[in-house]
C-alpha positions as CSV (number, residue, x, y, z in Angstrom):
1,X,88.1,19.3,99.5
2,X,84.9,21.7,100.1
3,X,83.5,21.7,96.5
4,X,82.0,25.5,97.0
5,X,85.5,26.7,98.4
6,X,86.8,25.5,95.0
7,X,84.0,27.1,92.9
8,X,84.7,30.4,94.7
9,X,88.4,30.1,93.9
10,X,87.0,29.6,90.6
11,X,84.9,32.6,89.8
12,X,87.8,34.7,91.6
13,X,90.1,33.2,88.7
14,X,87.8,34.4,86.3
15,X,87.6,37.4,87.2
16,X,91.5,38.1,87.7
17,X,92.2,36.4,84.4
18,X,89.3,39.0,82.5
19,X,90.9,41.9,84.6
20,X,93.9,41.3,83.8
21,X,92.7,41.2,79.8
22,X,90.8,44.2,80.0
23,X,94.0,46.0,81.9
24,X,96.3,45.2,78.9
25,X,94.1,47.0,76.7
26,X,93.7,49.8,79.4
27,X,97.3,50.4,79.4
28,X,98.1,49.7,75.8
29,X,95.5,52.5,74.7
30,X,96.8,54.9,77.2
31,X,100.0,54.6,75.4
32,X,99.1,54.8,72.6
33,X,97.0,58.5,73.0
34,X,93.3,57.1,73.5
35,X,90.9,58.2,75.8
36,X,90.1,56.2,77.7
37,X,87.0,57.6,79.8
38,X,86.8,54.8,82.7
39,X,88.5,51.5,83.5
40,X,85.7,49.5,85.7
41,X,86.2,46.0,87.8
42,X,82.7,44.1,87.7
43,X,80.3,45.5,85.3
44,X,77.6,48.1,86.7
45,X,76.0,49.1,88.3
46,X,78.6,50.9,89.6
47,X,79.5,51.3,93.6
48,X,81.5,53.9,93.3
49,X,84.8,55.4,91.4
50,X,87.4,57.6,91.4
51,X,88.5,60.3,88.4
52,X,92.3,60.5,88.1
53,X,92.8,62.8,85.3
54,X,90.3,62.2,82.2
55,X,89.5,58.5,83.4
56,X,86.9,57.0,86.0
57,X,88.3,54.0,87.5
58,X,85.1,52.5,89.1
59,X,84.4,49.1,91.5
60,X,81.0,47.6,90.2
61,X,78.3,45.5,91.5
62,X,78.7,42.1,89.1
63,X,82.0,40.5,90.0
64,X,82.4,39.3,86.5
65,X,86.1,40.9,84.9
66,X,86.4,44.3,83.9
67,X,86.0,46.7,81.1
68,X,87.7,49.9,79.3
69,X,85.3,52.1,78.2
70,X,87.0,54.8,75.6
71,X,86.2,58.2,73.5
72,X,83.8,57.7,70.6
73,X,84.8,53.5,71.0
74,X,84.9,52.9,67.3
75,X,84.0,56.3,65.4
76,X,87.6,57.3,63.5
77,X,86.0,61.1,63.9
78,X,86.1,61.2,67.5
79,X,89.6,62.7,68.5
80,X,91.4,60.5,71.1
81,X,89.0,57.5,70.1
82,X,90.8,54.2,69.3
83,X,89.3,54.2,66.1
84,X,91.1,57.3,65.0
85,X,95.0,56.1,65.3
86,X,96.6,54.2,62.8
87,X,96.7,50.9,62.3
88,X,99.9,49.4,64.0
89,X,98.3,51.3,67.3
90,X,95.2,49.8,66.9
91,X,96.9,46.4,66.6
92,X,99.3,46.6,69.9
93,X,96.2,47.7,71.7
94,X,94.0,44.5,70.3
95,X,96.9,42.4,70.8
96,X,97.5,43.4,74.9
97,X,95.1,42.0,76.3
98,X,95.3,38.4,74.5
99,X,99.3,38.9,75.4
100,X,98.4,40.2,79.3
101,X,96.6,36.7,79.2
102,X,99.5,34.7,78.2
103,X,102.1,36.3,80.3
104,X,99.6,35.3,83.8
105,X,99.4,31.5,82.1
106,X,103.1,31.9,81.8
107,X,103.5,33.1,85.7
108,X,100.8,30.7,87.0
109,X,102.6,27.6,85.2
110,X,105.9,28.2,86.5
111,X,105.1,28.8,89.8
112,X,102.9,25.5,89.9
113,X,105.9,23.8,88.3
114,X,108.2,24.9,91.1
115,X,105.7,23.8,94.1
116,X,106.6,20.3,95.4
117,X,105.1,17.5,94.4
118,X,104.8,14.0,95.3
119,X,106.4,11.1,93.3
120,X,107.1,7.3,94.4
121,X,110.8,6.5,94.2
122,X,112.1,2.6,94.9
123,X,114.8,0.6,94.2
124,X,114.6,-0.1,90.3
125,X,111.3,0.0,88.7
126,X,109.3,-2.6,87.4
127,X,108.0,-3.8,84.1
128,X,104.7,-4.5,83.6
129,X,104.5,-5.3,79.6
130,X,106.1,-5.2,76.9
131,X,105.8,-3.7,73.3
132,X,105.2,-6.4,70.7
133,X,108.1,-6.1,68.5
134,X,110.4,-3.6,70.4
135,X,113.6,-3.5,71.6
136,X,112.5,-4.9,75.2
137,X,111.0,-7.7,74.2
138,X,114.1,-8.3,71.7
139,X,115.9,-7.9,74.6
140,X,114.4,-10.7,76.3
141,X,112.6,-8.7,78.8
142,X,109.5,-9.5,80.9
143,X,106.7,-8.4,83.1
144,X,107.6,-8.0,86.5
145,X,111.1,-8.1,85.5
146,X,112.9,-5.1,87.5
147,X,114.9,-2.7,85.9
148,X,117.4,-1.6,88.5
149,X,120.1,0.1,86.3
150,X,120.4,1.6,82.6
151,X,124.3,2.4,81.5
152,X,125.5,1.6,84.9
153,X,123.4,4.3,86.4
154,X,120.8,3.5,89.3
155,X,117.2,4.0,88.2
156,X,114.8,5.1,91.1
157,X,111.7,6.4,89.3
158,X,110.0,6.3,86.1
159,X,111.7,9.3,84.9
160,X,114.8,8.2,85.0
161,X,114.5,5.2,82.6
162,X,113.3,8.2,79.6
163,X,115.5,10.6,80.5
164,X,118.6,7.6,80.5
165,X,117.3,6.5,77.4
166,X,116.8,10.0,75.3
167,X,120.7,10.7,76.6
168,X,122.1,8.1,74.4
169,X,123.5,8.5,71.3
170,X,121.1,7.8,68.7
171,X,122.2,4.3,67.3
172,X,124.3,3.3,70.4
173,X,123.2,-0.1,72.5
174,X,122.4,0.7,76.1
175,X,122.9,-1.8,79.2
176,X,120.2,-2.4,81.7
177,X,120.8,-4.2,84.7
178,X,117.7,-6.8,85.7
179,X,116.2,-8.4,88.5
180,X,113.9,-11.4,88.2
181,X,113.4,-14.1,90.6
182,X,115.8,-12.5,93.5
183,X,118.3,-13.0,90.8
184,X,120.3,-10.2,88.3
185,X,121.5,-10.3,84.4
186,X,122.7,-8.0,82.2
187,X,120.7,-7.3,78.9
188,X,121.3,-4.6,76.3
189,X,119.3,-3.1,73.3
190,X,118.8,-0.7,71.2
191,X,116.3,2.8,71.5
192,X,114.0,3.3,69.0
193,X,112.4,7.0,67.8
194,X,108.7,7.0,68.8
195,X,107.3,9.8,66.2
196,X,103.8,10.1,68.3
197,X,105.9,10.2,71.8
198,X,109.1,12.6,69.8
199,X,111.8,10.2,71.2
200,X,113.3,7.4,72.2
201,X,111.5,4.4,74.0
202,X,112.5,0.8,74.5
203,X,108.8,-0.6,74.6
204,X,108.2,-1.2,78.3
205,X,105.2,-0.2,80.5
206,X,106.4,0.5,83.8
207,X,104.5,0.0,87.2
208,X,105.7,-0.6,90.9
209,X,103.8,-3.9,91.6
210,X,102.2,-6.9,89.5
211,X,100.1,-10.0,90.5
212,X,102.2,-12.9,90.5
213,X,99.4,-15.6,90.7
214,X,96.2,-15.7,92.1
215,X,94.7,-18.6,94.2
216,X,92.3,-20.8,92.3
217,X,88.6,-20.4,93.6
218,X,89.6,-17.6,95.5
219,X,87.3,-14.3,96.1
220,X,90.3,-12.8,93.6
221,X,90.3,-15.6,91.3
222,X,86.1,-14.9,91.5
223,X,86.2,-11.3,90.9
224,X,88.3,-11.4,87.8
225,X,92.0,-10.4,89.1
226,X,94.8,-12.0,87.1
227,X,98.1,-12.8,86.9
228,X,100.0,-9.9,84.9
229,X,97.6,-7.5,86.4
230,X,99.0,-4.4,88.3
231,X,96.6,-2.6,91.4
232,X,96.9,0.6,90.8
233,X,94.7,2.1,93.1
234,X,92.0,1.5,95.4
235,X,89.2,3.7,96.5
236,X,91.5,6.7,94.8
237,X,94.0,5.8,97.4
238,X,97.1,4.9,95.2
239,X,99.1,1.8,95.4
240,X,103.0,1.5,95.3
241,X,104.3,-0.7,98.2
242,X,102.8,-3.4,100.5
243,X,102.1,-0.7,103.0
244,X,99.9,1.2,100.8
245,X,98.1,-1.2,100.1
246,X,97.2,-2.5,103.3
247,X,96.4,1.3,104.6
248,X,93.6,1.8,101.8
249,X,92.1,-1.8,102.7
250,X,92.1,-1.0,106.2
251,X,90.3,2.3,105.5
252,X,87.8,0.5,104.2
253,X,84.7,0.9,106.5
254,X,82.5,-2.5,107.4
255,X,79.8,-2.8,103.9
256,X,81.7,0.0,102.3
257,X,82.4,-1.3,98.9
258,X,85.7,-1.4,96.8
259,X,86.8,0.6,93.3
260,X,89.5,-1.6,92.2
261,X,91.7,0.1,89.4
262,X,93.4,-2.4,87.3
263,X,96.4,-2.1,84.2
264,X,95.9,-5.0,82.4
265,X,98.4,-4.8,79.4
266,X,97.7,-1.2,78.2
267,X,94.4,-0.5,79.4
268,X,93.2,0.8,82.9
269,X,90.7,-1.7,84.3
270,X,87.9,-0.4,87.4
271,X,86.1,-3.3,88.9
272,X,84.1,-2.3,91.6
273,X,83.2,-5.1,94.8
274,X,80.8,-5.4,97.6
275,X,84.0,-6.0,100.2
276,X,87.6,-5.8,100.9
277,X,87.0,-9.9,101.0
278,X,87.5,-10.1,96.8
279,X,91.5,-9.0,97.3
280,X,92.0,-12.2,99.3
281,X,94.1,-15.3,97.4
282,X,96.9,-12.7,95.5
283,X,100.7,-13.0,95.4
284,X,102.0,-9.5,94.8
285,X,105.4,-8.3,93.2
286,X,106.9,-5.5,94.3
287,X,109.7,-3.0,93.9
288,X,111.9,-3.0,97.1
289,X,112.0,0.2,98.5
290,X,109.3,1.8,96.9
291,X,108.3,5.1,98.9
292,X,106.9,8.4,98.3
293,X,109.1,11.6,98.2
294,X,108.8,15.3,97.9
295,X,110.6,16.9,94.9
296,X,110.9,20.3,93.8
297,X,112.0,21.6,90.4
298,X,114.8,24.4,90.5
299,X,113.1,27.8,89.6
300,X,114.6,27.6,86.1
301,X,113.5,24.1,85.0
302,X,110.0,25.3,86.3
303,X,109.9,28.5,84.2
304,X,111.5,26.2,81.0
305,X,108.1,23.7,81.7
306,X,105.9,27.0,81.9
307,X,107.2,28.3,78.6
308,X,107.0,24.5,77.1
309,X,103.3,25.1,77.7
310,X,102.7,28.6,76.4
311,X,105.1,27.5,73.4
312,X,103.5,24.2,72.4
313,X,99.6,24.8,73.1
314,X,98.4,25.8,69.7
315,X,100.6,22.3,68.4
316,X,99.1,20.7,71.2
317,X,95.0,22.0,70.0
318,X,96.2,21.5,66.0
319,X,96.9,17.5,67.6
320,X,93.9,17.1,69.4
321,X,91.5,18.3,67.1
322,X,90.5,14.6,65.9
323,X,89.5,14.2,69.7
324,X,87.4,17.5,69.2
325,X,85.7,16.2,66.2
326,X,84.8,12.5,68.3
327,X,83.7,14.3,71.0
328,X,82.8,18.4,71.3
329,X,81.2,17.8,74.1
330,X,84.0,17.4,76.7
331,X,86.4,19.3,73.9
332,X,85.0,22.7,73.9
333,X,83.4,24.1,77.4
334,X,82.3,27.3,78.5
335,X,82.6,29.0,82.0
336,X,80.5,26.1,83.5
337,X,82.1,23.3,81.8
338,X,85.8,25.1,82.6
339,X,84.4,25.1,86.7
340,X,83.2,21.4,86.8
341,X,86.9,20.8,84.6
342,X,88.4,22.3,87.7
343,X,86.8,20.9,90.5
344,X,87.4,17.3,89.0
345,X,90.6,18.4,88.6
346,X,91.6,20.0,92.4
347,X,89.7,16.8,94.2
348,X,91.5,14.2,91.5
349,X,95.0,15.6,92.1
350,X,95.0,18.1,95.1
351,X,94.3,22.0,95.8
352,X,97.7,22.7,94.1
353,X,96.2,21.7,90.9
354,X,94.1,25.1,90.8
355,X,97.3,27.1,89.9
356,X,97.6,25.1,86.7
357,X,94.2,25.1,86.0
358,X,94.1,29.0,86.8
359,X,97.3,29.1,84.1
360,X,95.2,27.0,81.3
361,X,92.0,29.2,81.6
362,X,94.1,32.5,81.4
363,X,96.4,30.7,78.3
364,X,93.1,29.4,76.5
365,X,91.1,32.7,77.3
366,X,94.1,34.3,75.5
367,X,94.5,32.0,72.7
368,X,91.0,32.3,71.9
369,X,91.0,36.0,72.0
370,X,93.7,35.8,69.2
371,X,91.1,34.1,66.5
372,X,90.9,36.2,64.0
373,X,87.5,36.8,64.0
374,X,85.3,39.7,64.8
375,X,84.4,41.5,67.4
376,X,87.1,39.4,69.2
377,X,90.8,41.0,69.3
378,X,92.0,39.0,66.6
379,X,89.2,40.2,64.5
380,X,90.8,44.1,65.8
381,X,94.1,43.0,64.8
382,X,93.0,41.6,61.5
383,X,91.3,44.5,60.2
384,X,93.9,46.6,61.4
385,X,96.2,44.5,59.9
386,X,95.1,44.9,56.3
387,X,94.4,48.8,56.7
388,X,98.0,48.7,57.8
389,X,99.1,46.7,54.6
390,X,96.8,48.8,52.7
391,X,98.8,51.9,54.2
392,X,96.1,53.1,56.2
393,X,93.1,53.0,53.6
394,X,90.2,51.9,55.7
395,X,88.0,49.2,54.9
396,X,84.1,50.1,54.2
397,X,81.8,50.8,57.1
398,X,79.2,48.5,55.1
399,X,82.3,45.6,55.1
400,X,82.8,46.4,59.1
401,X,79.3,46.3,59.9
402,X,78.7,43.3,58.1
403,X,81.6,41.2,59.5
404,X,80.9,42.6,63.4
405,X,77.4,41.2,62.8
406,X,78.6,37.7,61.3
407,X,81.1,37.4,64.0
408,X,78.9,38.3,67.0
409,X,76.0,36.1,65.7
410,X,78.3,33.2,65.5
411,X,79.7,33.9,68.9
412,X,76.6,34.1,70.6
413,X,75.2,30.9,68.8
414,X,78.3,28.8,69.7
415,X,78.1,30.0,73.2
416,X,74.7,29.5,73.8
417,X,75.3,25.6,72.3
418,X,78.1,25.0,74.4
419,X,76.7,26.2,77.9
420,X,73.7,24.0,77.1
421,X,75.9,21.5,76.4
422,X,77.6,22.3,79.6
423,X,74.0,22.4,81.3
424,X,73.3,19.1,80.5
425,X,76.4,17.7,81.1
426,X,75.6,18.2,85.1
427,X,72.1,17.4,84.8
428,X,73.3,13.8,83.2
429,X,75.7,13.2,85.9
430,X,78.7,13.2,83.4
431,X,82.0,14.2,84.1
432,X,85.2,14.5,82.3
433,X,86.5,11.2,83.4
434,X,89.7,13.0,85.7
């Protein structure tokens, strides 16, 4: 993937995503009786524009959103100025753009939900550990034991075995048919409520292969491969049946080293070799069958995962804040940080990955917009807010002036720290670990 094709698609999502903004405000204050004097894309100078009615729309030099330029902006004597309407007006207008914002997220989403995606099916799954103390191991499960059946229904990808075990009844036993050793039992246990995962798990890590043993002495013994491990990929290529495997060793050029990514109980192991020579002396496991296949979601179960999104990001920030406290660096980014996010992202996981990362720029620029502090539009709805409460008594230009000015300076500052942050984060060589 051609890094600069990706940082173009980039900007051009910016742009979109702030046009978009500044359009919701655009046609919110038409409706609601401002003038609004010219609605710009780019910010000037100005190529050229066109005056339909009393507004300018105008195409501008610096490709970097758009703007809504109104009557008097925010003097209450100007007539027609957004100042002068009454409070609930002023607070749709501050609230469409932040709204505009969520509605594209919400569009973006489901349509990257509904493209079709690649996901390794076999013939059972396999287990790779067990939870000390859970059902599974209860149960008398293993690593490398394959699970070909919950409840008498086949099980052909990872998926299946949650979504088997959140349809039981809470309480009730379920059956799971085994494999181990070319041979097959029956084994049941009993689901347990995992509050940090909000349902039902029966304590197993799952995988698709697992290292059986591993030749004394050999290169593999040597380079730290053991039994119970699982090869998860190599050199990025990932690995779910013998074929796989022997496709990413083969595209192995002569001295081109190895990335070896290991799961090793519950931890992702990288080991990185000199040659394809240190994979010599394993017995592998595998899951018969194992394949990949194209699947799409129906248009409605897309839309439901796109409004899962919208619905449960703030939860979703509220959760992570201990992360953002451990490290701010990676937690809050700025236009740079947000481009490098997305590049990572497209060459980890594939150019299809830009409409979901398009969808989480235009849901966070939104979001953000909505924090109630001035001049952002939550800091509009706010004040508008208590003027409305207040039935339309204004608050003090001295209290305005002096909260704008607060608000802005903090803006700037934390924008300025997190776009050196962002800055230096290149610089280092550092990444965001996708």
């Amino acid at each position: 993937m051609n890094i600069a094709i990706v940082i173009i698609l980039f900007i051009l999502t910016l742009f979109v995503v702030i046009s978009l903004h500044e359009l919701g405000h655009f046609i919110a204050a038409r409706r609601a009786g401002v003038k609004v004097e010219e609605f710009g894309l780019g910010f000037p100078p100005r190529l050229f524009g066109i005056k339909r009615g009393e507004t300018v729309y105008s195409v501008n030099a610096i490709p970097a959103g758009a703007f809504v330029k109104s009557a008097g902006e925010n003097d209450p004597t100007v007539p027609g100025s957004l100042a002068s309407k009454g409070s609930w007006s002023r607070l749709a207008v501050y609230a469409a753009g932040p709204v505009a914002n969520i509605f594209l997220a919400f569009i973006l989403l489901s349509a990257f939900f509904t493209l079709p995606t690649s996901v390794v099916v076999g013939n059972g799954v396999m287990v790779h550990s067990i939870v000390e103390g859970s059902g599974a191991e209860v149960a008398g499960i293993e690593p490398g034991d394959i699970i070909l059946e919950v409840n008498r229904q086949p099980v052909y990808k990872w998926g299946d075995i949650q979504n088997m075990v959140n349809s039981s009844k809470e309480g009730e036993e379920i059956t799971l048919l085994l494999q181990r050793d070319g041979s097959q039992s029956e084994t049941s246990l009993k689901p347990e409520f995992d509050p940090a995962l909000e349902r039902r798990v029966i304590g197993v890590l799952l995988c698709w292969n697992i290292v059986n043993q591993v030749g004394k002495g050999s290169p593999a013994d040597e380079a730290g491969i053991m039994p119970g491990d699982t090869i998860l990929s190599i050199n990025g290529q990932v690995i779910y049946n013998e074929k796989s495997m022997s496709a990413a060793l083969a595209s192995i050029a002569e001295g081109e080293g190895i990335c070896l990514a290991l799961l090793r109980g519950q931890e992702e192991i990288i080991k990185e070799f000199d040659s394809a020579q240190h994979m010599t002396g394993i017995d592998l496991g595998w899951v018969d069958g194992a394949r990949i296949e194209q699947k799409r979601l129906p248009v409605w179960k897309a839309a439901y995962l796109g409004g899962w999104y919208i619905t449960h990001m703030p939860a979703l920030i509220v959760a992570s804040i201990p992360l953002i406290r451990e490290d701010p660096g990676k937690a809050l980014v700025g236009p740079i940080g947000a481009g490098q996010l997305t590049v990572e992202a497209v060459r980890s996981f594939g150019f299809s990955n830009m409409l979901f990362m398009a969808g989480i720029i235009s849901l966070g620029i939104g979001l953000f917009n909505f924090f109630p502090l001035p001049p952002l539009d939550g800091g509009g709805m706010l004040v508008a807010l208590i003027e409305g409460v207040r039935r339309g008594k204004r608050l003090s230009p001295r209290a305005m002036r002096l909260a704008y000015t607060m608000g802005t300076t903090f803006l700037i500052t934390l924008m300025v720290l997190i776009t050196f942050n962002d800055i230096l984060r290149l610089i280092k060589g550092g990444s965001f670990g996708l």
